[in-house]
C-alpha positions in Angstrom: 98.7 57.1 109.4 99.6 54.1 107.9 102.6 51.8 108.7 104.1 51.8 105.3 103.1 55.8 105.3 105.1 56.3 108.3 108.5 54.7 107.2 108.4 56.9 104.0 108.1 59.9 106.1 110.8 58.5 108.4 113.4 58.3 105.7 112.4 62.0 104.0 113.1 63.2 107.2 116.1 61.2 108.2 117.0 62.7 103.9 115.8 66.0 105.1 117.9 66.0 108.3 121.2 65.3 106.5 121.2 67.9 103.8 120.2 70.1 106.4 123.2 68.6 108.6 120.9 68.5 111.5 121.7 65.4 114.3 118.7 64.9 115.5 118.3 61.3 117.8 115.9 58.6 116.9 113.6 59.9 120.0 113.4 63.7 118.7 112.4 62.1 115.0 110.3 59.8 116.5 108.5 63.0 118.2 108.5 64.6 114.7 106.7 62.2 112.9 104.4 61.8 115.8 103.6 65.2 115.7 103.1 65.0 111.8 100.7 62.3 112.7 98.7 64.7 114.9 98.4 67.5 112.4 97.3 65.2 109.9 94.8 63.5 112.2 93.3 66.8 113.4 93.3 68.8 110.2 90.7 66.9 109.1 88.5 68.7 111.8 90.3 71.8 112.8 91.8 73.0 109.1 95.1 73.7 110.7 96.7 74.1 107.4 95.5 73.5 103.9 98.2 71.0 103.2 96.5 67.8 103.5 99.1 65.1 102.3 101.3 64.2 104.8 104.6 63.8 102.4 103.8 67.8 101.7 103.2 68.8 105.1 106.9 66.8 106.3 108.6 68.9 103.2 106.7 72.7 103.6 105.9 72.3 107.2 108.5 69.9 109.3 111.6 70.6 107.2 110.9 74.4 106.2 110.9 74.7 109.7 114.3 72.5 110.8 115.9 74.7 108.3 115.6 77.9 110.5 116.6 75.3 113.6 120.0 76.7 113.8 119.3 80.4 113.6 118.2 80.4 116.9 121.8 78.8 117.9 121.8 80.4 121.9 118.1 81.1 122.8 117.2 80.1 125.5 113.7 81.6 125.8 111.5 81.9 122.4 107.8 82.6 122.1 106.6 81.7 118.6 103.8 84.5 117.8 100.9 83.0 115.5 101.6 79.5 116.4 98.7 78.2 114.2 99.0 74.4 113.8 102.9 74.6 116.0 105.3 76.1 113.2 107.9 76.5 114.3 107.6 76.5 117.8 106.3 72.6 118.2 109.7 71.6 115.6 111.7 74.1 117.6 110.8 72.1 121.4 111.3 68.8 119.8 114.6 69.8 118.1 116.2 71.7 120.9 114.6 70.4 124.0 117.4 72.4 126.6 115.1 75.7 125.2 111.8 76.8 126.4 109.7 77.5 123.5 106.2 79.4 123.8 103.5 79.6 121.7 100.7 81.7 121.2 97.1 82.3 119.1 94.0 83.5 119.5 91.7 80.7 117.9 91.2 78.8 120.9 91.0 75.2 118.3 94.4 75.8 117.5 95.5 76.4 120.8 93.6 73.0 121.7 95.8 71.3 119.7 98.6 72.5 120.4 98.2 71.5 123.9 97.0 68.0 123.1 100.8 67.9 121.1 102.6 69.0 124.3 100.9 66.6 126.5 100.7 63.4 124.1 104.4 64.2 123.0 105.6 64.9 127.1 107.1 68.2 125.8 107.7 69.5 129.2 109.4 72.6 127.4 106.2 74.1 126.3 104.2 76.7 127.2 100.6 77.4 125.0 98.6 81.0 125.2 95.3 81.6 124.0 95.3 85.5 123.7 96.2 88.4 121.6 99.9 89.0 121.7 99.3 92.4 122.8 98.0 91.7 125.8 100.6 89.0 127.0 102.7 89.6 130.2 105.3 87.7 131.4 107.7 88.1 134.5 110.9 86.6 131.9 110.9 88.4 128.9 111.8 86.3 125.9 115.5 85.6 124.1 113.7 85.7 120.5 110.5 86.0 119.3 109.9 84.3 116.4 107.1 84.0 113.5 106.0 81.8 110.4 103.5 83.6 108.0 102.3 85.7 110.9 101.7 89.3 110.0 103.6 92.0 108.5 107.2 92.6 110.1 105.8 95.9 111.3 102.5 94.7 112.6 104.6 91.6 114.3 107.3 94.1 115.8 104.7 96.1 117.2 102.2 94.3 118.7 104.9 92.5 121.0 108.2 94.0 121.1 107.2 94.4 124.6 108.1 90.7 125.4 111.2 90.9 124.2 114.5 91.1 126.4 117.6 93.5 126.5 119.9 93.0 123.5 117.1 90.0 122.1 116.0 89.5 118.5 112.8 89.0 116.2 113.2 86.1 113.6 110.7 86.4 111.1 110.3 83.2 108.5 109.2 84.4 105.5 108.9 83.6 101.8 110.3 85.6 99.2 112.3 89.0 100.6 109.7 91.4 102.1 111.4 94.3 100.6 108.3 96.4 101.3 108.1 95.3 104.5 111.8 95.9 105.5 110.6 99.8 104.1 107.7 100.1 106.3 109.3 98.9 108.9 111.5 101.7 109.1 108.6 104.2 108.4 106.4 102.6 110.9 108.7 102.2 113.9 110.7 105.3 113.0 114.3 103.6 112.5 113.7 101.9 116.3 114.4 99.0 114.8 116.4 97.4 112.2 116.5 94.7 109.9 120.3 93.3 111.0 120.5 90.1 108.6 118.3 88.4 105.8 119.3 85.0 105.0 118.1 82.8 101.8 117.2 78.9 103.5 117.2 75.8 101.5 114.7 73.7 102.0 115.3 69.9 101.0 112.8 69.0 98.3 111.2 72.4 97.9 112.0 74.9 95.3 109.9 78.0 96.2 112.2 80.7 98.3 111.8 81.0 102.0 113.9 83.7 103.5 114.7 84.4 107.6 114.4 87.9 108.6 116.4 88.7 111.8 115.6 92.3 113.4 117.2 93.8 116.7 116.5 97.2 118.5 118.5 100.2 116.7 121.7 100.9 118.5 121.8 104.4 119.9 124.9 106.4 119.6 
């Protein structure tokens, strides 16, 4: 990435960062950029995502993910399902380094590179799997479990609510609504689980609607 390239991107995030009134320090953008710099570098071989400009990738990757930053105000333990190329669990570690963030995929590339991020970035806070979610066990189950583009809810719910701890929450990031699959979910899971929020983000310098989707475990009377 070029010189000239890289201050650019430096100021649309420092832009990005204010209207999402995000105070991040030099260090943590430093780390963001740096990271942008490795997904572009290794897209070329891995095909990560199919954004291939790096001005795209800081607006509909890096900044559609600081904008669910504050969701997960409190969590102390999040495993990001579907990691892919680190969205939004890479942007999550940098932004709140007091959190442990996991991640986990089963292409084995993708999992590559997110460990070459964690060690080239010292992002001590990280933890990578290369597996099926389904057949993850851990002795600390997890504050949130989170997902970008992953599956549907139900599909996502199912295949690892067993990670998640007493009274803990799924964060879905999504595009439009998923009406449909706020319905199945109900079907599917049998009202075990319900849809408690649905917030609308704005994204600096994107127009298309993303949407958070924030499930808990049905209250029993």
């Amino acid at each position: 990435m070029a010189v000239f390239e890289r201050a650019a991107l430096a100021q649309l995030l420092k832009n990005g960062l204010t209207d999402l009134h995000l105070e991040l320090k030099e260090a943590q953008q430093e780390q963001l950029l740096d990271y942008l710099a490795l997904l572009h570098k290794w897209n070329h071989v891995y095909n990560l995502t199919s954004v291939r400009d790096p001005v795209q990738m800081m607006t509909l990757h890096l900044l559609d993910s600081l904008a669910a930053v504050p969701a997960f105000e409190g969590a102390d333990n999040v495993l990001d399902v579907g990691a892919g190329g680190g969205l939004p669990g890479i942007v999550l570690a940098i932004a709140r380094p007091d959190m442990t963030v996991s991640m986990i995929d089963t292409v084995h590339k993708k999992t590559a590179f997110l460990t070459q991020v964690k060690v080239e970035l010292g992002l001590a806070n990280v933890t990578v799997y290369t597996k099926k979610v389904q057949d993850l066990q851990v002795t600390q189950p997890f504050d949130v479990i989170t997902s970008r583009a992953f599956a549907d809810l139900s599909d996502f719910i199912e295949w690892s609510e067993h990670l998640l701890g007493e009274g803990g929450r799924f964060i879905a990031l999504k595009g439009t609504a998923p009406q449909d699959e706020r319905e199945r979910l109900q079907e599917r899971l049998q009202g075990h689980w319900t849809v408690q929020d649905l917030q609308a983000l704005r994204v600096p310098g994107l127009e298309a609607e993303r949407h958070l989707v924030f499930v808990q475990k049905t209250e029993t009377v």
